[in-house]
TINU-934379 format. One record per residue: residue in three letters; x, y, z of N, C-alpha, C in turn. Coordinates in steps of 0.02 Angstrom, whole numbers, plus 50000, padded with zeros to 5 digits. Each point is the difference from the previous one (the first is absolute). Example, Ala and Ser with C-alpha at 12.3 -4.5 7.8 and 13.67 -1.06 7.14 Angstrom:
<atom code="Ala" n_X="50660" n_Y="49716" n_Z="50390" ca_X="49955" ca_Y="50059" ca_Z="50000" c_X="50045" c_Y="50060" c_Z="50000"/>
<atom code="Ser" n_X="49982" n_Y="50053" n_Z="49964" ca_X="50042" ca_Y="50059" ca_Z="50003" c_X="49961" c_Y="50055" c_Z="50037"/>
END
This chain:
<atom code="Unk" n_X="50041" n_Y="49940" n_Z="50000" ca_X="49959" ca_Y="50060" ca_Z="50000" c_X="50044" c_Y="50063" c_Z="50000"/>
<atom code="Unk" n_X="50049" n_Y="50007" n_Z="50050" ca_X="50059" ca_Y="50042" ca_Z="49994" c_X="50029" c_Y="50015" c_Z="49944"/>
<atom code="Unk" n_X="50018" n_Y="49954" n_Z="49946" ca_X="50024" ca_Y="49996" ca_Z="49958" c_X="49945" c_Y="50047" c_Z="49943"/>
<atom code="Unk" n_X="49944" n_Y="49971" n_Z="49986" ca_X="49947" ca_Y="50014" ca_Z="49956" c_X="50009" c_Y="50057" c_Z="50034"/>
<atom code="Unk" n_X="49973" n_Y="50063" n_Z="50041" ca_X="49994" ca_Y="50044" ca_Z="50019" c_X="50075" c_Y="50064" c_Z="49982"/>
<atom code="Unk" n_X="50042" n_Y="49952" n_Z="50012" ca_X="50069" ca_Y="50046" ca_Z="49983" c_X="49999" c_Y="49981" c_Z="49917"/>
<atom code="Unk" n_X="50002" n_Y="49976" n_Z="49981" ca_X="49966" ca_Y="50011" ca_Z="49914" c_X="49967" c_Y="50031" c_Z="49964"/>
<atom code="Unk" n_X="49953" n_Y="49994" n_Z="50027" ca_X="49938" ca_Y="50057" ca_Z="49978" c_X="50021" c_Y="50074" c_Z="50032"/>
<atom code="Unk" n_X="50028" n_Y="50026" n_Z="50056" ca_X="50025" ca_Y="50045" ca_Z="50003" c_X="50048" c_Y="50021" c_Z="49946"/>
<atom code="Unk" n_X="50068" n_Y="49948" n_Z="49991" ca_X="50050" ca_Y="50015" ca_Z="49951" c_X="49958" c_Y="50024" c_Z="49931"/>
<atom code="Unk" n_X="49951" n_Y="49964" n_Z="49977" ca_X="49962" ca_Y="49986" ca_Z="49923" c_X="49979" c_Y="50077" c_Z="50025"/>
<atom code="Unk" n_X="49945" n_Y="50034" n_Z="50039" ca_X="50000" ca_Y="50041" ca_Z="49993" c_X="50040" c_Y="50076" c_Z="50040"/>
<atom code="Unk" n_X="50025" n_Y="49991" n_Z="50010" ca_X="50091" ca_Y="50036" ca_Z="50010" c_X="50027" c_Y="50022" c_Z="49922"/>
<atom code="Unk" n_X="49980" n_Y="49941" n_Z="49974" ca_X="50048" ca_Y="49994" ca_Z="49943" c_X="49963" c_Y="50025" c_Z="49937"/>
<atom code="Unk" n_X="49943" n_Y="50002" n_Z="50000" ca_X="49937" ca_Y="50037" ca_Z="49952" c_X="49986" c_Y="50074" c_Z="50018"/>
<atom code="Unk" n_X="50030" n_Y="50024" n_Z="50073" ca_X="50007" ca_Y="50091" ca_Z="49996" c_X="50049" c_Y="50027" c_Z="50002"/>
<atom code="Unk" n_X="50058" n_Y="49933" n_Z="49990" ca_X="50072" ca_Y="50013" ca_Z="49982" c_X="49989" c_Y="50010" c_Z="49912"/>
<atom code="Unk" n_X="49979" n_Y="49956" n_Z="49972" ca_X="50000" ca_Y="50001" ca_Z="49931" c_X="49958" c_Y="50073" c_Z="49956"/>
<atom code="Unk" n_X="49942" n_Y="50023" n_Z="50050" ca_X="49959" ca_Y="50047" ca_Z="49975" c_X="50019" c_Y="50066" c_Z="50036"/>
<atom code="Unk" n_X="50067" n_Y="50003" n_Z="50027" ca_X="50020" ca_Y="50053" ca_Z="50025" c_X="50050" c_Y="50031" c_Z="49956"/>
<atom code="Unk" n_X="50043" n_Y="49925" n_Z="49996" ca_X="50040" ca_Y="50019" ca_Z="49925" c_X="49975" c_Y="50013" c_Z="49941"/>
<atom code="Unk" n_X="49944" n_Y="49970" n_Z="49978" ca_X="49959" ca_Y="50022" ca_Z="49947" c_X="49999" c_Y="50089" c_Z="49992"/>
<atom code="Unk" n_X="49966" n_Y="50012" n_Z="50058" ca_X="49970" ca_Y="50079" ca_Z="50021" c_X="50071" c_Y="50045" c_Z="50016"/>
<atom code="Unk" n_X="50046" n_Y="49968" n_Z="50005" ca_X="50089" ca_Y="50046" ca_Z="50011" c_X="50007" c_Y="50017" c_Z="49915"/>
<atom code="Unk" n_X="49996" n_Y="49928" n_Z="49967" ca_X="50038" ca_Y="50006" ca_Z="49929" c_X="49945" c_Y="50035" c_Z="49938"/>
<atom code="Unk" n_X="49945" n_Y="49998" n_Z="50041" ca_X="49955" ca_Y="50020" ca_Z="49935" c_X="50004" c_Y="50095" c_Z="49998"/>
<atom code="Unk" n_X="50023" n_Y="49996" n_Z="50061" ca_X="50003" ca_Y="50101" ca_Z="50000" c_X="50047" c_Y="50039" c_Z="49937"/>
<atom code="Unk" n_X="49987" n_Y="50059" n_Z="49995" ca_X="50038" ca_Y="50019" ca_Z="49963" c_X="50071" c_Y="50016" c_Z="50029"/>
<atom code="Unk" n_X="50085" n_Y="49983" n_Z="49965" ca_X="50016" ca_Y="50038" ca_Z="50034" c_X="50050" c_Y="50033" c_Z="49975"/>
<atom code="Unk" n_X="49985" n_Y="50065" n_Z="50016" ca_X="50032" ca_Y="50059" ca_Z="49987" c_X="50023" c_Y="50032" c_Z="50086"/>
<atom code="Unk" n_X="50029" n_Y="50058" n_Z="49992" ca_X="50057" ca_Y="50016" ca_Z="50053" c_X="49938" c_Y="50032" c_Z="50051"/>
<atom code="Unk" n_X="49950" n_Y="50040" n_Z="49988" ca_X="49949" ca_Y="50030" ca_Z="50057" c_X="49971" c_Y="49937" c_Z="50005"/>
<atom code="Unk" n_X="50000" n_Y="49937" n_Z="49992" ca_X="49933" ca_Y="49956" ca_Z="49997" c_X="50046" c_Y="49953" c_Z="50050"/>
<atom code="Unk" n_X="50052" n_Y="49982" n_Z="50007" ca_X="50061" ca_Y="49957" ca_Z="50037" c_X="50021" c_Y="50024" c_Z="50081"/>
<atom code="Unk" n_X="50003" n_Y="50054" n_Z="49993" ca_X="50002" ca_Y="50032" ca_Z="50074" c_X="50061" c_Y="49998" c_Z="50034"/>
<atom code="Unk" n_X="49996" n_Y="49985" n_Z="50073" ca_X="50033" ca_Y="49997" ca_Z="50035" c_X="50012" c_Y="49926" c_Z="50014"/>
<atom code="Unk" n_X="49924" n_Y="49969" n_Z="50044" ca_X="50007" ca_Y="49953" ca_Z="50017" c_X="49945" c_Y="49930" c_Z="49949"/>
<atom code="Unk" n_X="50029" n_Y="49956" n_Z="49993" ca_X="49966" ca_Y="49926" ca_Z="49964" c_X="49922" c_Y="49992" c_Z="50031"/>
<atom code="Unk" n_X="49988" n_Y="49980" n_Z="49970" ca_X="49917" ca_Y="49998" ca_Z="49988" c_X="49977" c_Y="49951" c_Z="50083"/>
<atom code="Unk" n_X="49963" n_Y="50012" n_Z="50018" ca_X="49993" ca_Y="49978" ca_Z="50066" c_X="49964" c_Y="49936" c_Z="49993"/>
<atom code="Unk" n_X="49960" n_Y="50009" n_Z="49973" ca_X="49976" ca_Y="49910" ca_Z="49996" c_X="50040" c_Y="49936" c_Z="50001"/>
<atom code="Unk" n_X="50048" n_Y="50023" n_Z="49925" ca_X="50045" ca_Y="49964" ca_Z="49977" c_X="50045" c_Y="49962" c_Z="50066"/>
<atom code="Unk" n_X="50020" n_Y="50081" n_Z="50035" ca_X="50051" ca_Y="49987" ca_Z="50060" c_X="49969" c_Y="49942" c_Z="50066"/>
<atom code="Unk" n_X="49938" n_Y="50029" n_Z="50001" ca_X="49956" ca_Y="49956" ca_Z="50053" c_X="50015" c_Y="49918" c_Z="49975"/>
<atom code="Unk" n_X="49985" n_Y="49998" n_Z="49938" ca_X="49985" ca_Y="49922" ca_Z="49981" c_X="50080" c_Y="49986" c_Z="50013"/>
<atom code="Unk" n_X="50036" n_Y="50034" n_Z="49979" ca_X="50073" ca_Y="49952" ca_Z="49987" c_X="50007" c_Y="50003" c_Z="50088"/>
<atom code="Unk" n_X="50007" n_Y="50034" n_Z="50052" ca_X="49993" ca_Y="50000" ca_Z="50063" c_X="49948" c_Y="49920" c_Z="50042"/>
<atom code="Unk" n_X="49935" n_Y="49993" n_Z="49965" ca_X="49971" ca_Y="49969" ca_Z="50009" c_X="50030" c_Y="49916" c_Z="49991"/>
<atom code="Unk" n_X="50027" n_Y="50009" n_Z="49947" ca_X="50036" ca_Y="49947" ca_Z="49981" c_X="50057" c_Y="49974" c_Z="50014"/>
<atom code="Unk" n_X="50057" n_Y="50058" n_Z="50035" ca_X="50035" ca_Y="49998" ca_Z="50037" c_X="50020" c_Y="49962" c_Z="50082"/>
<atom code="Unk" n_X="49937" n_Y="50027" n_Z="50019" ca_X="49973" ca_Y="49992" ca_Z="50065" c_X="49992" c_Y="49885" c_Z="50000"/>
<atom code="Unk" n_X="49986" n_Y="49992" n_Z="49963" ca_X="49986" ca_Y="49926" ca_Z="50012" c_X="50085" c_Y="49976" c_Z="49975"/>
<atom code="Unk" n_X="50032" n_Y="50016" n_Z="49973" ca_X="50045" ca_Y="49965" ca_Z="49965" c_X="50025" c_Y="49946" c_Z="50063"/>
<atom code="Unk" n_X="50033" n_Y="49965" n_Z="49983" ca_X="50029" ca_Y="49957" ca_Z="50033" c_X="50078" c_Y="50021" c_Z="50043"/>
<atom code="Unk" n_X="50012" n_Y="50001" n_Z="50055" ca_X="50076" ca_Y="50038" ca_Z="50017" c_X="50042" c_Y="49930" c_Z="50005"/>
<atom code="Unk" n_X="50047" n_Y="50047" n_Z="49969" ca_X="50060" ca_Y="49970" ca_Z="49995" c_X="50049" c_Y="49982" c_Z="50047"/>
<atom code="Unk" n_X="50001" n_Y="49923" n_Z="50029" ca_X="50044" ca_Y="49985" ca_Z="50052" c_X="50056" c_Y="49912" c_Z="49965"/>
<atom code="Unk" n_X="50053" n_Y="50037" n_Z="50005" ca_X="50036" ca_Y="49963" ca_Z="49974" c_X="50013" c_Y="49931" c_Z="50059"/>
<atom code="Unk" n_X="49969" n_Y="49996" n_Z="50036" ca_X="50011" ca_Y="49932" ca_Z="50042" c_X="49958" c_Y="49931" c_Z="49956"/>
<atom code="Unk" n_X="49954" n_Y="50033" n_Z="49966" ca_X="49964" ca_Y="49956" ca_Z="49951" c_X="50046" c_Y="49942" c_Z="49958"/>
<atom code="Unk" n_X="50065" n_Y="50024" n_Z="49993" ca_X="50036" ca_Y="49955" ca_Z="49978" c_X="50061" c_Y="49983" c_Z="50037"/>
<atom code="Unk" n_X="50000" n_Y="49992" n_Z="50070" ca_X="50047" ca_Y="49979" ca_Z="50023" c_X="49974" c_Y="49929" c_Z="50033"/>
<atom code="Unk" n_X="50027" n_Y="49955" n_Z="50016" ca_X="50023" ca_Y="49956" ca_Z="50015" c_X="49916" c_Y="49992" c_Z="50049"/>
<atom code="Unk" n_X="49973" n_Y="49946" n_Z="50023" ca_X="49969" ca_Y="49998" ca_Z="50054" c_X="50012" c_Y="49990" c_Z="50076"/>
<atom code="Unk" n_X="50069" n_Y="49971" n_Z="49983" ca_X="50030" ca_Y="49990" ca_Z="50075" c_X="50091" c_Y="50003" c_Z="49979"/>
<atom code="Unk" n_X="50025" n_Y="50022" n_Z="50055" ca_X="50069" ca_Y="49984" ca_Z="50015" c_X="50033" c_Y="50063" c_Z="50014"/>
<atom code="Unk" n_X="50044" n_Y="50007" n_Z="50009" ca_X="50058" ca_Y="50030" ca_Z="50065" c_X="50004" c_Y="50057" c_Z="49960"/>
<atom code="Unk" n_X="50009" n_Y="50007" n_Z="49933" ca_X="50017" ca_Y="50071" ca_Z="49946" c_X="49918" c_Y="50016" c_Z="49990"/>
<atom code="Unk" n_X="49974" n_Y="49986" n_Z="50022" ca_X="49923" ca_Y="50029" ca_Z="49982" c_X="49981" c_Y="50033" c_Z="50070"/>
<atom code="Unk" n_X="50008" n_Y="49980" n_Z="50058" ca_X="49993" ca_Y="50019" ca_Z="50053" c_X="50049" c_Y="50041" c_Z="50008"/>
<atom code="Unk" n_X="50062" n_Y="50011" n_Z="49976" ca_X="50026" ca_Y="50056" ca_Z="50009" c_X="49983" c_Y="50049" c_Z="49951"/>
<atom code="Unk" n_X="49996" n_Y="50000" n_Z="49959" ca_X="49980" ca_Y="50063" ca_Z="49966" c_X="49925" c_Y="50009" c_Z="49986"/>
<atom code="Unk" n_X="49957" n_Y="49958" n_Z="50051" ca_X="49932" ca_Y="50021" ca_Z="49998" c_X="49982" c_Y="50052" c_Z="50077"/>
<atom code="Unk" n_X="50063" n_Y="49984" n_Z="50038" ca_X="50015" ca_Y="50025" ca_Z="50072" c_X="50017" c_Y="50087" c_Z="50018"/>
<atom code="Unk" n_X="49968" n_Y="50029" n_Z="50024" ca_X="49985" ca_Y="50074" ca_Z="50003" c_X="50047" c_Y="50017" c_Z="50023"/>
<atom code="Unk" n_X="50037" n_Y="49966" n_Z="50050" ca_X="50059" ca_Y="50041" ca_Z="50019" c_X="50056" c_Y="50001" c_Z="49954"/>
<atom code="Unk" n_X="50007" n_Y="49930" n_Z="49954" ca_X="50044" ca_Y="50012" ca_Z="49937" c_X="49995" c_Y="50049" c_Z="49941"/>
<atom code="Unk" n_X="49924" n_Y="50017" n_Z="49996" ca_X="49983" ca_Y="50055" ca_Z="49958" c_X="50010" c_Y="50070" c_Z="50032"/>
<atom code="Unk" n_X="50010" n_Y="49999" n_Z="50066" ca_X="49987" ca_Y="50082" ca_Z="50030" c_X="50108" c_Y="50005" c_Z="50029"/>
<atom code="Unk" n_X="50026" n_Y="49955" n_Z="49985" ca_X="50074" ca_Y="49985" ca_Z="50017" c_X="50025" c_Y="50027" c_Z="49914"/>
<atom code="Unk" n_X="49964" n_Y="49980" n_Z="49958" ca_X="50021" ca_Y="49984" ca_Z="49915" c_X="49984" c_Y="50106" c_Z="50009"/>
<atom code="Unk" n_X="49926" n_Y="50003" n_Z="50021" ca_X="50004" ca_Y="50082" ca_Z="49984" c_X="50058" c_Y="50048" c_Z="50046"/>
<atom code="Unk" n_X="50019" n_Y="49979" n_Z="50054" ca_X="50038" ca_Y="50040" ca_Z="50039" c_X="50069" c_Y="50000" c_Z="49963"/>
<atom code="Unk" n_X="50017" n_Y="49940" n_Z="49974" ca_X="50070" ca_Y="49991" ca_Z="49979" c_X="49992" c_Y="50041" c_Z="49935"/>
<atom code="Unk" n_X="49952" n_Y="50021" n_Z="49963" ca_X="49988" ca_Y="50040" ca_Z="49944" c_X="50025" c_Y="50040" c_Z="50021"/>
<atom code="Unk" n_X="49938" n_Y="50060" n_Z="50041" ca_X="50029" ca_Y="50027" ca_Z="50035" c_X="50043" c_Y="50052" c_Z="50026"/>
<atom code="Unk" n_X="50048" n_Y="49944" n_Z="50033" ca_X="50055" ca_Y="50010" ca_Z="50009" c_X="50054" c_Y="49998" c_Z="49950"/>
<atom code="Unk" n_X="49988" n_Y="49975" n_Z="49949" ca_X="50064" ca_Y="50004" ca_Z="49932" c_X="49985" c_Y="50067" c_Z="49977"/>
<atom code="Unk" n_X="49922" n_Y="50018" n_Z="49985" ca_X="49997" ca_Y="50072" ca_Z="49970" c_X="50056" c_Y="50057" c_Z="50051"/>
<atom code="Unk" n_X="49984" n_Y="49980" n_Z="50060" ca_X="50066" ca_Y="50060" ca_Z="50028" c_X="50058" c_Y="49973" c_Z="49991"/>
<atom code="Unk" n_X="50017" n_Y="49949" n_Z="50002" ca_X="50058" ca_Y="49984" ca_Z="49991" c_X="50032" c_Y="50029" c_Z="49924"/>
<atom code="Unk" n_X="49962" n_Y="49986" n_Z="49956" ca_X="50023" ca_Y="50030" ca_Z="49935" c_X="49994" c_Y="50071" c_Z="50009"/>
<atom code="Unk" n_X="49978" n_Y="50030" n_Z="50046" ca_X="50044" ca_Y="50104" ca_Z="50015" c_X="50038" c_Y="49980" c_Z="50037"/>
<atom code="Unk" n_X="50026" n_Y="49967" n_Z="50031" ca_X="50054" ca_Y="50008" ca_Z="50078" c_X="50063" c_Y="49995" c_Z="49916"/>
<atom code="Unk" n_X="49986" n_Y="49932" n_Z="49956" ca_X="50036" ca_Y="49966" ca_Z="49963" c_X="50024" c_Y="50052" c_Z="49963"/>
<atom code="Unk" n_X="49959" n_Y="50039" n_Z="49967" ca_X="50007" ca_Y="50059" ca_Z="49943" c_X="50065" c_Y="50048" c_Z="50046"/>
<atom code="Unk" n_X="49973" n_Y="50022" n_Z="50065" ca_X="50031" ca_Y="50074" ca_Z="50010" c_X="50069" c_Y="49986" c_Z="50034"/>
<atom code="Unk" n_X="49990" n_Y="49924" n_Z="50025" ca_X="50081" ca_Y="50002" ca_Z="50028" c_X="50047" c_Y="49955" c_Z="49965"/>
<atom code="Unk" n_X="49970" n_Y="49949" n_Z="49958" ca_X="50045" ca_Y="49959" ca_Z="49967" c_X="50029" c_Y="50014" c_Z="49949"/>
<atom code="Unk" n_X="50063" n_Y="50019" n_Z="50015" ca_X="50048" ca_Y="50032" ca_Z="49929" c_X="50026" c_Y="49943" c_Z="49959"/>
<atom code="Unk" n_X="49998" n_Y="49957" n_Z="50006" ca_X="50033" ca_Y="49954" ca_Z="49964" c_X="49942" c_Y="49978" c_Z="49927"/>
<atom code="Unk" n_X="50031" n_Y="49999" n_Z="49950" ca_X="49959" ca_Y="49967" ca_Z="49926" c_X="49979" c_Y="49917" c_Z="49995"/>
<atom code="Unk" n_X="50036" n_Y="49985" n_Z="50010" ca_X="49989" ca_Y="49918" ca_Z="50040" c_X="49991" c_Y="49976" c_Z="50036"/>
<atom code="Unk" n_X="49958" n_Y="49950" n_Z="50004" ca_X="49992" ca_Y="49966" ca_Z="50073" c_X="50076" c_Y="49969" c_Z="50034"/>
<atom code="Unk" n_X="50019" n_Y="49976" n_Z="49979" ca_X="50052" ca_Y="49957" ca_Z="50028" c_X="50062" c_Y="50051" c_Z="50013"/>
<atom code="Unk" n_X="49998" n_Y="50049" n_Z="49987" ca_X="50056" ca_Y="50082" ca_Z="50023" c_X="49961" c_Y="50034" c_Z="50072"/>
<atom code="Unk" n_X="49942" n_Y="49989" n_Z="50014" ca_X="49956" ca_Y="50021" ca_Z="50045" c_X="50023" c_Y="49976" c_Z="50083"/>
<atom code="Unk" n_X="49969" n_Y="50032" n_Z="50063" ca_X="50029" ca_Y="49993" ca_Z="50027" c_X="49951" c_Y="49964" c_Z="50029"/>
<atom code="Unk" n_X="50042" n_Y="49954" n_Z="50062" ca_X="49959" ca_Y="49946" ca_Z="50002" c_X="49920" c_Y="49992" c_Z="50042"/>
<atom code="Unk" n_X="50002" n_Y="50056" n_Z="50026" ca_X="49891" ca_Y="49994" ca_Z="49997" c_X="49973" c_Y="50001" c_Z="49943"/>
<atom code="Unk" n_X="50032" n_Y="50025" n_Z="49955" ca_X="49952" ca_Y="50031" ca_Z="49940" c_X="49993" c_Y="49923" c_Z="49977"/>
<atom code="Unk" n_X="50064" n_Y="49963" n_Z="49995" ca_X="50007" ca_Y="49941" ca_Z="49975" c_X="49962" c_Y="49953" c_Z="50015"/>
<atom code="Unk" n_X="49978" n_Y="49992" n_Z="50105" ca_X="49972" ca_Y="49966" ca_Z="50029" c_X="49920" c_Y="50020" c_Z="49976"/>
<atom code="Unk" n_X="49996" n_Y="50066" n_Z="50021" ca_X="49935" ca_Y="50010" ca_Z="49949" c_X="49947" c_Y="49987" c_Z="49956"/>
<atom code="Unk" n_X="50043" n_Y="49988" n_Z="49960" ca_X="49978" ca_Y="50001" ca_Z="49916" c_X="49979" c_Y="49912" c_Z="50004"/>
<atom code="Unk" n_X="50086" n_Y="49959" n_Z="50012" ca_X="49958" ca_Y="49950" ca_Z="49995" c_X="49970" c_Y="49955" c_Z="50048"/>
<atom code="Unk" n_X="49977" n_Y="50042" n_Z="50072" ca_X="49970" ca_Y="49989" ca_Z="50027" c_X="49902" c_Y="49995" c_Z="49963"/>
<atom code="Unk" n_X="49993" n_Y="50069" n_Z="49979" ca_X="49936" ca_Y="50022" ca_Z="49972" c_X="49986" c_Y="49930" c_Z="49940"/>
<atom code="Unk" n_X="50068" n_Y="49984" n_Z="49938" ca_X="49983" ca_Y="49972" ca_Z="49955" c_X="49985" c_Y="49913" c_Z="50032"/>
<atom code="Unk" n_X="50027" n_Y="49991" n_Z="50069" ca_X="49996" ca_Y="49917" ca_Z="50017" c_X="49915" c_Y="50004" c_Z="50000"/>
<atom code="Unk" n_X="49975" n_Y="50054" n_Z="50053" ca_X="49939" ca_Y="49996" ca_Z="50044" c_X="49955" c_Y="49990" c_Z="49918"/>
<atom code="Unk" n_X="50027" n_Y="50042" n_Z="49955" ca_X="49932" ca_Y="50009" ca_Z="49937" c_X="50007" c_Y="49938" c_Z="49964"/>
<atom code="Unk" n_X="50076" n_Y="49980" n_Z="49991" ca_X="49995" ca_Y="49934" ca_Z="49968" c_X="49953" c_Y="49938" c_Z="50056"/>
<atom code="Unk" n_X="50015" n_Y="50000" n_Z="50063" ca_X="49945" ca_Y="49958" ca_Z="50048" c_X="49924" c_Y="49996" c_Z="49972"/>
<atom code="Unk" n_X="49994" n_Y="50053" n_Z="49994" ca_X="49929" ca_Y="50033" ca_Z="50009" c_X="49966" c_Y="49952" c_Z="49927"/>
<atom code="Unk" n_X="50016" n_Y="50037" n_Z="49954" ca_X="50008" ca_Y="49968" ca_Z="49947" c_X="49983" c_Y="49926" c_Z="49974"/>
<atom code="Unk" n_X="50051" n_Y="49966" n_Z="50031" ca_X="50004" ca_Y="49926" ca_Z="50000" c_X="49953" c_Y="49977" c_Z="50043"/>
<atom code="Unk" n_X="49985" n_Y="50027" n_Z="50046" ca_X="49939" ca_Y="49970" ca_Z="50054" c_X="49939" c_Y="50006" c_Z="49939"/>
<atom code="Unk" n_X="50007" n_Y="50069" n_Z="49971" ca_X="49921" ca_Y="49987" ca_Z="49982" c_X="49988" c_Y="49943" c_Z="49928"/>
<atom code="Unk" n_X="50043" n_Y="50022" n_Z="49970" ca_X="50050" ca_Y="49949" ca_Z="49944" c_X="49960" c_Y="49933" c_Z="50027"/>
<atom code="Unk" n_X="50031" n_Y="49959" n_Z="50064" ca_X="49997" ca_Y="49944" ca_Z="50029" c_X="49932" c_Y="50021" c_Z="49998"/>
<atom code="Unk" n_X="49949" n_Y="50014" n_Z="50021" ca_X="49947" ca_Y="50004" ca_Z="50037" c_X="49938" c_Y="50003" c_Z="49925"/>
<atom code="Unk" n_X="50013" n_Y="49992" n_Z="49955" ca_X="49958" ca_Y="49990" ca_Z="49932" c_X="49986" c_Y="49942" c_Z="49986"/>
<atom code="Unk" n_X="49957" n_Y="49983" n_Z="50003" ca_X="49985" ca_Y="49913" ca_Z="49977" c_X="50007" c_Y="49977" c_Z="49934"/>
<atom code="Unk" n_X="49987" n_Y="50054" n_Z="49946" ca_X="50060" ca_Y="49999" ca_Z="49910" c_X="50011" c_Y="50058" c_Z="50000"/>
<atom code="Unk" n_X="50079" n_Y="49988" n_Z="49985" ca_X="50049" ca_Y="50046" ca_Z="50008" c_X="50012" c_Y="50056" c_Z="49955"/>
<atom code="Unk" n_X="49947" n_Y="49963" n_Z="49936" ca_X="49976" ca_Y="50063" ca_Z="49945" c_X="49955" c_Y="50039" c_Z="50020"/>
<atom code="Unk" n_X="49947" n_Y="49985" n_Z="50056" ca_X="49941" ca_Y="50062" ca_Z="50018" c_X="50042" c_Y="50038" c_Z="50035"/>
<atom code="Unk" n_X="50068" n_Y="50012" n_Z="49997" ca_X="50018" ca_Y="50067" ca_Z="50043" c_X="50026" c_Y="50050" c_Z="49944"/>
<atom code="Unk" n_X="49999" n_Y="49973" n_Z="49948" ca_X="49989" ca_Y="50064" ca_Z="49945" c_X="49920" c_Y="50036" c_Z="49987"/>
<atom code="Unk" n_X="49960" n_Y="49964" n_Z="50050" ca_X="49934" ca_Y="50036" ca_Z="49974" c_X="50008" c_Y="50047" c_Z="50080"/>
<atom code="Unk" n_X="50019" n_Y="50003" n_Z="50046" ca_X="50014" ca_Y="50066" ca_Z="50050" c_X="50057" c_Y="50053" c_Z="50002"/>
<atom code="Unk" n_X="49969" n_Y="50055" n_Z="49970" ca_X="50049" ca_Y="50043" ca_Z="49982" c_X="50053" c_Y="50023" c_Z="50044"/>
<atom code="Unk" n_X="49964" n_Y="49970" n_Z="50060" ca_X="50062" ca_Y="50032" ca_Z="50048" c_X="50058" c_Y="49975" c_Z="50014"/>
<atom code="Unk" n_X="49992" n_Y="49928" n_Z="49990" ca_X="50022" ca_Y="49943" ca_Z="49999" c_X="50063" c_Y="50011" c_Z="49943"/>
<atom code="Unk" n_X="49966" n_Y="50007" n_Z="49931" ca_X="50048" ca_Y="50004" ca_Z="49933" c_X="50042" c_Y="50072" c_Z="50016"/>
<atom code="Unk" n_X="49953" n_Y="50055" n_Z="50032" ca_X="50063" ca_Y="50050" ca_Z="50002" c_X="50051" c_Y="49987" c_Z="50060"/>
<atom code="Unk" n_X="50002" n_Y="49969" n_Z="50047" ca_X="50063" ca_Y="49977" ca_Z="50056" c_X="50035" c_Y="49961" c_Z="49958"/>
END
């Protein structure tokens, strides 16, 4: 019944989505007729339609059980992963204004400890979630995932 009911909503959702666009594209348009702001119907329906979409949680493809899924399904690993962010964003001004050296390996040795301190924790991070995919190709479908 749930189902039938969220259907017939979508079907008609989707019939004052279609006759909104109708009534956007059938206008004339010239530069006084365009305005400022997009036709409000239009906006409502695509809003309307918005509103149900499905959200996006990438645990959908991780693993159902095991040790790399529980860690990177684990809040304190996600709120540890944002602090260590973070903390690299300042680190890259401390890095900029006092590190004179062009190379890492001429650098002195915090900068050194530093750096690949920051690159172990992101490579960790990484590989946990890496590990934590149940096919190892659906982690090209989370962008966040493909940009780390």
């Amino acid at each position: 019944r749930a189902l039938s009911l969220r259907n017939d909503f979508f079907e008609s959702e989707q019939d004052e989505e279609e006759e909104a666009w109708a009534h956007y594209s059938s206008r004339r348009s010239s530069r006084r007729d365009v305005g400022i702001f997009l036709d409000a119907e239009a906006m409502k329906a695509k809003v309307r339609m918005n509103l149900f979409k499905e959200q996006y949680d990438v645990s959908k493809y991780y693993k159902k059980e095991g040790i790399w899924r529980e860690i990177a399904m684990s809040p304190m690993f996600n709120n540890v992963t944002l602090s260590v962010i973070a903390l690299n964003a300042v680190w890259i001004g401390v890095d900029t204004d006092f590190n004179t050296a062009h190379v890492l390996f001429e650098a002195a040795v915090p900068f050194q400890l530093a750096e690949h301190g920051f690159c172990f924790f992101f490579f960790f991070e990484w590989f946990v979630r890496f590990k934590s995919f149940a096919r190892k190709r659906n982690g090209l479908r989370d962008g966040w995932f493909v940009f780390d």
